[in-house]
C-alpha positions in Angstrom: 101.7 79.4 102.3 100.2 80.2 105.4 96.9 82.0 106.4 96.4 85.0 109.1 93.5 87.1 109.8 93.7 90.7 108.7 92.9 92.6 112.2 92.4 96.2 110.8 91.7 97.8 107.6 93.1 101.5 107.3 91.5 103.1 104.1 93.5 106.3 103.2 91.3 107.2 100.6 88.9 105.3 97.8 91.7 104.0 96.3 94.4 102.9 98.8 94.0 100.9 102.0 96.2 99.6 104.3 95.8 95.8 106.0 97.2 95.1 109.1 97.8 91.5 109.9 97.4 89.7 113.3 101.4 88.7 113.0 104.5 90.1 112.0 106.3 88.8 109.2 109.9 88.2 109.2 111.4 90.6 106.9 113.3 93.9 106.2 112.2 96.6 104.0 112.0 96.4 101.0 111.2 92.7 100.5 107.7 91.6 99.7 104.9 89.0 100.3 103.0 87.2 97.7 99.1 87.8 99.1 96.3 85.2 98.5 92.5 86.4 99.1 90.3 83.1 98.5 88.7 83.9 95.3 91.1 86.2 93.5 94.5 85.1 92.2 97.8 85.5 94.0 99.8 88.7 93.5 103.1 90.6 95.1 102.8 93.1 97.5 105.6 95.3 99.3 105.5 95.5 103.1 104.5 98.8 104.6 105.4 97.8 108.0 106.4 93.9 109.3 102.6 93.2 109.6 100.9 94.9 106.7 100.4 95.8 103.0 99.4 99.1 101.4 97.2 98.5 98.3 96.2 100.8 95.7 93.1 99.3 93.5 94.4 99.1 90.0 92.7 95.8 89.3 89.9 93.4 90.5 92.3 91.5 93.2 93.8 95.1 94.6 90.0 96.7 94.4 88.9 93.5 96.5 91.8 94.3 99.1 91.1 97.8 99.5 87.5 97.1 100.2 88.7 93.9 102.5 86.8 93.9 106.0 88.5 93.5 109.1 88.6 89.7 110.2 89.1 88.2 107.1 91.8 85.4 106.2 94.4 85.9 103.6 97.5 83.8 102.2 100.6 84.7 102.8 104.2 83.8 101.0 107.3 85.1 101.7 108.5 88.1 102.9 111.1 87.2 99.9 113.5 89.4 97.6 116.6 91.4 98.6 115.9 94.8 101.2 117.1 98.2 101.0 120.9 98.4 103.1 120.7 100.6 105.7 122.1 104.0 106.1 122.8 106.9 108.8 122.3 109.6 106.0 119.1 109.3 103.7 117.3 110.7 101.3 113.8 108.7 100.0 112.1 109.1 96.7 108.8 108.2 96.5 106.0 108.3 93.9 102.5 107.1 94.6 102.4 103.9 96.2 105.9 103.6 96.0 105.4 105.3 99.6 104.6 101.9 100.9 107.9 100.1 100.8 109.3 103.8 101.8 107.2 103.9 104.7 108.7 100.4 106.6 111.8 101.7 105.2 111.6 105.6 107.0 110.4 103.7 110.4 113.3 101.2 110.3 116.1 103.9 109.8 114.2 106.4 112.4 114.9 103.3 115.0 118.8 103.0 113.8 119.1 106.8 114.7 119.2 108.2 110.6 118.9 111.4 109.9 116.0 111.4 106.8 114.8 113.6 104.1 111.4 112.0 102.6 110.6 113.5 98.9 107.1 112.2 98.1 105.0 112.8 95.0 101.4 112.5 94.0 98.5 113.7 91.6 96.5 115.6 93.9 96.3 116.5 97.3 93.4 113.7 97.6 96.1 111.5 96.9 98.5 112.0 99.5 98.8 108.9 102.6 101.2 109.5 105.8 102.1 112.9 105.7 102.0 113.5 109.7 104.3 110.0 109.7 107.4 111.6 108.0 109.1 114.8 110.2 111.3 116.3 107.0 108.9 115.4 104.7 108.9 117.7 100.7 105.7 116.9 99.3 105.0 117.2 95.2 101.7 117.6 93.3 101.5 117.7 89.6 98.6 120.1 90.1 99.5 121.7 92.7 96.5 121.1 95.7 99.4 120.5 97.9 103.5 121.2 98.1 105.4 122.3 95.4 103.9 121.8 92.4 105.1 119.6 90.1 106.7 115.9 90.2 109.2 114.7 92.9 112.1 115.6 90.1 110.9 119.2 90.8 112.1 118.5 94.4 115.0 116.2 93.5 116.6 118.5 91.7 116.6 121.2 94.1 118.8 118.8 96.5 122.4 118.9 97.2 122.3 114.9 96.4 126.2 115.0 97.6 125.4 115.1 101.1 123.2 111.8 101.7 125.0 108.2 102.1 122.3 106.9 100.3 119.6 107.6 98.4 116.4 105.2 97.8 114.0 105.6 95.4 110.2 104.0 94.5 107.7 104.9 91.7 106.2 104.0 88.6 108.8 103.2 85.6 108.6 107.1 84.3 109.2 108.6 87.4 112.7 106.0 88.2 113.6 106.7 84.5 113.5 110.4 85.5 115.3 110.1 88.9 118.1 107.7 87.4 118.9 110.6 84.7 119.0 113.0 87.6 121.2 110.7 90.0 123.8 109.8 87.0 124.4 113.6 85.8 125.0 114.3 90.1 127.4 111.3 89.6 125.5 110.1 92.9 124.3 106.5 91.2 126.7 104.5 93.4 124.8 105.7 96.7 121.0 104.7 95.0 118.8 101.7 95.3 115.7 101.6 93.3 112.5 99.5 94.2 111.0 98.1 91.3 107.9 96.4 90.7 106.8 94.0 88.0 104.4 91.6 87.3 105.0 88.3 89.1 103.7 84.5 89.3 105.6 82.8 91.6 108.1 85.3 93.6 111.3 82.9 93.7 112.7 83.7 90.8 111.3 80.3 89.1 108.9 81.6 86.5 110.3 84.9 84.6 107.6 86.8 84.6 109.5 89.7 85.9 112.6 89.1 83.9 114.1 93.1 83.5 116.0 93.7 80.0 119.7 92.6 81.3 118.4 89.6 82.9 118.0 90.2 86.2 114.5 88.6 87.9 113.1 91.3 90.0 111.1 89.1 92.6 114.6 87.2 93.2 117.9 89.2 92.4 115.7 92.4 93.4 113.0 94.1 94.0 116.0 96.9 95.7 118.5 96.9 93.2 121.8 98.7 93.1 121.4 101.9 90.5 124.4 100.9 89.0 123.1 97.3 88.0 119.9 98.5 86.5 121.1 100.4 83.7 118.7 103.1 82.3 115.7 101.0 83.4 
């Protein structure tokens, strides 16, 4: 482990903040740090960018991040896991702060010359992070304050999914579930990779904490998996 200072503190919205760290981390996206802030315990976090984290409070260690103030020292291990591939024709899935990852992973393909499609989906418009970051950008709101209303499937479905070379996809375990069942009756699942996220202790595969039912450890044969290896989640 090794400690840097967090130089800026972006906060989207009560909930979700982004930390910026005074270093870039070697890493691709999709792969992930395990984040220490003296006092809480240690927990996985995707990369939004090579030097920061997008948090969304959901517990007393995320809560503390998202109210973090600039200057402070946190713990850093990794980046570790398996990253997205790359691609010249792409469509991203992404629900809530599923966006993160998706958000290193739109920048690093906008550098290789990709053309992108961004579907991104969210409660409310309150909700939303990034929209003036993404230029073909479909945006989803289950009630509606913004987009199409609806979930990202809404979108997803409307798609000629033929067209892209790959297709990437990040959300809670509904929302994947969903996607996969759309992605196998297109006969697309050989150009997905799904992000997943589980509950983690160590993040080198060491532990199995995030053990998936066929096996697979998501913090070490993952977090991008092939669609095909996955099964129906």
């Amino acid at each position: 482990m090794y400690f840097t200072k967090v130089k800026k503190v972006v906060r989207h919205n009560k909930k979700v903040s982004t930390l910026y760290f005074d270093l870039k981390i070697a890493s691709y996206p999709g792969q992930f740090v395990m984040l220490y802030l003296p006092g809480y315990e240690e927990i996985p976090l995707s990369l939004s960018s090579p030097s920061s984290v997008t948090v969304k409070a959901v517990g007393e260690t995320t809560q503390a991040l998202v109210m973090a103030d600039e200057g402070i020292a946190v713990g850093i291990r990794g980046a570790f896991g398996n990253p997205f591939s790359p691609s010249d024709k792409a469509l991203i899935i992404a629900g809530g702060i599923g966006i993160a990852p998706m958000k290193y992973l739109y920048d690093f393909l906008k550098k290789c010359g990709a053309d992108i499609k961004v579907i991104y989906g969210e409660k409310s418009e309150g909700d939303l992070i990034w929209t003036d970051e993404f230029e073909n950008l479909i945006i989803t709101t289950e009630d509606g304050s913004a987009g199409i209303k609806g979930t990202v499937l809404d979108a997803v479905n409307k798609e000629d999914l033929s067209r892209y070379s790959r297709i990437y996809a990040c959300g809670n375990s509904e929302m994947l579930k969903a996607v996969y069942g759309v992605l196998k009756k297109a006969e697309v699942l050989h150009k997905a990779e799904f992000s997943l996220e589980r509950f983690m202790r160590c993040g080198i595969g060491v532990c199995g904490s995030c053990v998936i039912e066929n096996g697979l450890r998501v913090c070490n044969d993952g977090p991008v998996f092939p669609a095909t290896v996955i099964g129906n989640l």
